[in-house]
C-alpha positions in Angstrom: 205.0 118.7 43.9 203.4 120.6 47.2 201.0 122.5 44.7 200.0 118.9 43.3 199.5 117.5 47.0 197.6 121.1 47.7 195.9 121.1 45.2 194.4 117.3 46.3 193.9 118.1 49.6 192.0 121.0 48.6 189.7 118.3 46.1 189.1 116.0 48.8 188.3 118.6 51.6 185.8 119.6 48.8 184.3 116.1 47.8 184.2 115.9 52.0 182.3 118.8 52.4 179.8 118.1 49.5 179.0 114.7 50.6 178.2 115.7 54.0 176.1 118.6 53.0 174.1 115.8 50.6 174.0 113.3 53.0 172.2 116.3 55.1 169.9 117.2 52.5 168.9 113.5 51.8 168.7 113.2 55.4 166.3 115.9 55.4 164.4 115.2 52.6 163.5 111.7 54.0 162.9 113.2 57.4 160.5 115.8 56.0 158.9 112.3 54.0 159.2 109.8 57.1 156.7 113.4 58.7 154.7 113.7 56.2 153.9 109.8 56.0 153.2 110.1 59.9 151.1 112.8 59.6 148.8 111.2 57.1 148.8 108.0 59.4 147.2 110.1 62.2 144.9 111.5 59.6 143.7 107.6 58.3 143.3 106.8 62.0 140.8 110.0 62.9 138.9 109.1 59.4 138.7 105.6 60.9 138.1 106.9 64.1 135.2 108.7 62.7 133.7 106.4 60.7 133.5 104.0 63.6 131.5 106.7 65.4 129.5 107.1 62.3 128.8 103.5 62.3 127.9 103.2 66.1 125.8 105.9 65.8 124.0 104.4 62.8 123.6 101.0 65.1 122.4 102.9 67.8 119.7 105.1 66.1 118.8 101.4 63.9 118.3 99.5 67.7 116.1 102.1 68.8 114.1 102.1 65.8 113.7 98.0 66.4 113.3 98.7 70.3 110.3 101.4 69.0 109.3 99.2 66.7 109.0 96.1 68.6 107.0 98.1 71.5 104.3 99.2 68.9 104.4 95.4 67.6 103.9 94.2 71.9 106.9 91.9 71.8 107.1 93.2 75.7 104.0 90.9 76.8 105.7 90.4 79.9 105.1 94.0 80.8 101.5 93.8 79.3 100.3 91.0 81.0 101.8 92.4 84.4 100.3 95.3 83.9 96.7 93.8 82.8 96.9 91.3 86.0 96.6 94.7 88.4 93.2 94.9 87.1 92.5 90.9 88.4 91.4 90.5 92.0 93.0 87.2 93.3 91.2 84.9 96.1 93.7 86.2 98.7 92.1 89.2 98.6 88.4 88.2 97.4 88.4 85.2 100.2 90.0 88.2 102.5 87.3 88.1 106.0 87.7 91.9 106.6 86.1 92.2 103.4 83.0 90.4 105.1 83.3 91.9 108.3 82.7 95.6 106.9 79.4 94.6 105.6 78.6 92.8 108.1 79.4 96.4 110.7 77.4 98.5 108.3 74.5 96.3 109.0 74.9 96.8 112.8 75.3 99.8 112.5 72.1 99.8 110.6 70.4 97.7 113.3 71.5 100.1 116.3 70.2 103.3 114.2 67.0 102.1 113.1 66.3 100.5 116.8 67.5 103.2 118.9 65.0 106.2 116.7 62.2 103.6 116.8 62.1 103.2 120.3 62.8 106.8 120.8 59.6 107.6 118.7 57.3 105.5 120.5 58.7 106.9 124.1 58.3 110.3 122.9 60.6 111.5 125.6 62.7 113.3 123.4 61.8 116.7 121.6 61.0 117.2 118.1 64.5 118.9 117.6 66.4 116.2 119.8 64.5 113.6 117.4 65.3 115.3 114.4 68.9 115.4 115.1 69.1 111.8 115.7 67.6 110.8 112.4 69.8 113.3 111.0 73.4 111.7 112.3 71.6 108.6 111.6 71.7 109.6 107.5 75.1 110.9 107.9 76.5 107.6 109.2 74.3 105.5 106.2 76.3 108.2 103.9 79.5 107.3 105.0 78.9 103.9 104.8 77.6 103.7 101.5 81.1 105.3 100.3 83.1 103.0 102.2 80.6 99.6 100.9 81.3 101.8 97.6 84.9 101.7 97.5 84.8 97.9 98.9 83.0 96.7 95.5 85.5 98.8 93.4 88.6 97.0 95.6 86.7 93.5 95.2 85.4 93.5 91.6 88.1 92.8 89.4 88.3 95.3 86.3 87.5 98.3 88.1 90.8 99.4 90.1 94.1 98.5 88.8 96.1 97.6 92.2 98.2 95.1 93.1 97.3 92.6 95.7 99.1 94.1 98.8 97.5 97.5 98.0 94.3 95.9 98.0 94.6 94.4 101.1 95.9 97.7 102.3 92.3 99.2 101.1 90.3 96.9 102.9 92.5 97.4 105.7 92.0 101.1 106.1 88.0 100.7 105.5 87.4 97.8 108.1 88.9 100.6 110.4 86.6 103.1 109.0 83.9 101.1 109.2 84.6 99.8 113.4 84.8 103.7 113.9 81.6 104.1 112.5 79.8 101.2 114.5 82.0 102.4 117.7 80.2 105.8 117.2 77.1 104.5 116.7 77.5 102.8 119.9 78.3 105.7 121.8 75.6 108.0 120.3 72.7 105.9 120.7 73.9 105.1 124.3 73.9 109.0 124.9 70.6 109.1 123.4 68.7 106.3 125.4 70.7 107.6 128.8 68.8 111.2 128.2 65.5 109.2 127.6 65.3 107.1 130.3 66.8 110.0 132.5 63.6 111.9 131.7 61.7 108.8 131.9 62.6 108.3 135.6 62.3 112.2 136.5 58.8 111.4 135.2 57.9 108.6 137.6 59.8 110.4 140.6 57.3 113.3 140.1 54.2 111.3 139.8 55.1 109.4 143.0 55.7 112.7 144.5 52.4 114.0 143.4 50.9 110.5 145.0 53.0 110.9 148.1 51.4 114.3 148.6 48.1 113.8 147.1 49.2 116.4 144.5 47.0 115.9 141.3 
């Protein structure tokens, strides 16, 4: 009767044992599944992940080609027509009176030039060399002028300079100043020039009333 209850023990210990080592291998097998199916989740989701790049990639390279291809077709007019305005000259700057005024220096300056050399001609009080120089600052002044009325015509005529409207004005700032240099020079130079003249002049007339003073011939 003990080897009967033995002998069951012994069965059931057995049918125990196998059961748990079973239920570890069925454990394992559908772990080593449950792994496998995890791992080729993360796999689907890179592919995905990649093929959305793929995708974005292709959008981005097809939205460049319609940005390049809407530039060569002008559908930015707004930049155009900006851009085309620069070369317009707009009445705030054609209406502008320093625009006038450097003309109207250059022909003073003309005046003084041309009056101070012709009287200095028919006083003859100055030497050929001293006369000579005078005509020759004289041409030097016209040639910077003529650059600066040159310049003016490109900032005033529309087509010529492309600019916007405050860098015109800027221009015709910076050659009404050149140009009230110029007539301030001119100023100065022809003064100089009559002072030596009529200096001489008077020495002159001192010396003849000497001479008549002392009977001097």
């Amino acid at each position: 009767m003990k080897r009967i209850k033995k002998t069951g023990l012994f069965f059931l210990f057995t049918s125990l044992t196998l059961m748990q080592v079973k239920a570890q291998f069925l454990g394992g097998f559908f772990s080593q599944q449950s792994q496998k199916e995890q791992l080729m989740a993360v796999q689907i989701a890179d592919l995905e992940i990649c093929l959305q790049a793929i995708k974005g990639g292709y959008r981005i390279a097809e939205n460049g080609l319609s940005t390049a291809h809407e530039l060569k077709n002008g559908t930015f007019g707004l930049h155009t027509a900006y851009f085309n305005s620069l070369w317009q000259v707009k009445p705030v700057v054609q209406n502008n009176l320093q625009g006038k005024a450097i003309a109207g220096l250059q022909q003073q300056i003309i005046h003084v030039f041309s009056g101070e050399i012709s009287w200095q001609q028919q006083q003859k009080l100055l030497q050929p060399n001293e006369l000579a120089y005078l005509q020759n600052v004289y041409d030097n002044i016209i040639a910077a002028c003529k650059k600066d009325l040159d310049e003016l015509t490109l900032v005033l005529t529309p087509g010529k300079l492309q600019l916007t409207d405050q860098q015109r004005l800027e221009r015709l700032d910076h050659l009404y100043n050149a140009m009230k240099d110029k007539y301030a020079f001119t100023g100065y130079f022809t003064a100089k020039c009559r002072k030596l003249a009529t200096g001489r002049l008077q020495a002159q007339r001192e010396k003849q009333q000497l001479k008549k003073l002392y009977g001097i011939n």
